[in-house]
C-alpha positions as CSV (number, residue, x, y, z in Angstrom):
1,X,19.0,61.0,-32.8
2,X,19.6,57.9,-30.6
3,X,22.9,56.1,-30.5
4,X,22.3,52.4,-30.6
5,X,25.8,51.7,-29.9
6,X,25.6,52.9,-27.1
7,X,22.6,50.4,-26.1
8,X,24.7,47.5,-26.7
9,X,26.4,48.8,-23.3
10,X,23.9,48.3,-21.3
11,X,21.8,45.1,-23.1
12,X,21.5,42.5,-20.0
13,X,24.9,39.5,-20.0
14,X,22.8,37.4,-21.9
15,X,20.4,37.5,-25.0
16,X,16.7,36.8,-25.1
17,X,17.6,33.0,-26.5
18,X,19.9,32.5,-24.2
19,X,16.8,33.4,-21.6
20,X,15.0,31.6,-22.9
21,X,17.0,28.4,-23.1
22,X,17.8,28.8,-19.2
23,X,13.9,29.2,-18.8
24,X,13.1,26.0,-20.8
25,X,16.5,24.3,-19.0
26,X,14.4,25.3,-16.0
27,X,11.0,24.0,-16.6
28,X,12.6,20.8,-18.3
29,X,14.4,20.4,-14.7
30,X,10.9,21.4,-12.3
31,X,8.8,18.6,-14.5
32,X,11.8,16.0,-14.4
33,X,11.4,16.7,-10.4
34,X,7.9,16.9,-10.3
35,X,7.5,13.3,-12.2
36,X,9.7,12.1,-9.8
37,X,7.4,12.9,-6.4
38,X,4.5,12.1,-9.3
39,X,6.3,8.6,-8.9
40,X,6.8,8.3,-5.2
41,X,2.9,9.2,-4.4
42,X,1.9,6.7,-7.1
43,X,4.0,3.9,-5.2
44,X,2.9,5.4,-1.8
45,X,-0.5,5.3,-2.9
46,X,-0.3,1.7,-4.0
47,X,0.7,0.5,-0.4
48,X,-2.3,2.3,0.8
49,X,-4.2,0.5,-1.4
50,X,-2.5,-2.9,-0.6
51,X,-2.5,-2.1,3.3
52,X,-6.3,-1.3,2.8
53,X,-6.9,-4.4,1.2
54,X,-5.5,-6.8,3.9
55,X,-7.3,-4.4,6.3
56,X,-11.0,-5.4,4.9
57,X,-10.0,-9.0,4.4
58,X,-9.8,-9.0,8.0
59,X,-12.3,-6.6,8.8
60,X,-14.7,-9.0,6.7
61,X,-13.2,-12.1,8.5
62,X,-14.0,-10.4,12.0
63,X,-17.4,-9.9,10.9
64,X,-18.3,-12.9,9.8
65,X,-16.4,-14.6,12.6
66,X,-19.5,-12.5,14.8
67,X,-22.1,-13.1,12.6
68,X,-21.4,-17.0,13.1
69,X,-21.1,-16.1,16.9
70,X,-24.1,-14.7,17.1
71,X,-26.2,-16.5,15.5
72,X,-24.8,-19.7,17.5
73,X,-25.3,-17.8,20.5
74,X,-28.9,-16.9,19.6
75,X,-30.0,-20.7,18.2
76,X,-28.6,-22.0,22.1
77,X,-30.5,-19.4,23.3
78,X,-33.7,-20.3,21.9
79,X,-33.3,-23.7,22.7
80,X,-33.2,-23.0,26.2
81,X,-36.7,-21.7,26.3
C-alpha cells in the first residue's frame, strides 16, 4: 500500500494555487508591459503620420509650383513661334 505521508515530502515548495497565482501575477505583468510598447508604437506611429502629412503638403506644393512652371514656360514658348 502507498504511504501518502510520505508524498507530502517531496510535493514541490509551493501548491498548485500558489502556481497559479505567480502564473496569472506573470501574465498580468507581460500584458501591463506589452500595453505599454502598444502605447509607444501608437504615439510613434502618429508622428509618422503627422511627418507624412507635412511631407505631401509639400510634395503637392512642389508639384503644383511645376505644373504652373511649366505650363508658363510652354504658353512663352508657343508665343515665340
Amino acid at each position: 500500500m502507498h504511504d501518502h505521508a510520505s508524498d507530502r515530502l517531496i510535493e514541490p515548495f509551493f501548491s498548485r494555487e500558489e502556481l497559479l497565482e505567480q502564473r496569472c501575477d506573470l501574465l498580468e505583468s507581460e500584458l501591463a508591459e506589452l500595453g505599454d510598447e502598444l502605447q509607444a508604437s501608437r504615439e510613434k506611429i502618429s508622428t509618422l503620420v503627422v511627418m507624412w502629412s507635412g511631407v505631401t503638403a509639400k510634395l503637392r506644393a512642389a508639384e503644383a509650383k511645376l505644373i504652373k512652371m511649366s505650363s508658363l514656360n510652354h504658353h512663352d514658348q508657343s508665343g515665340l513661334g
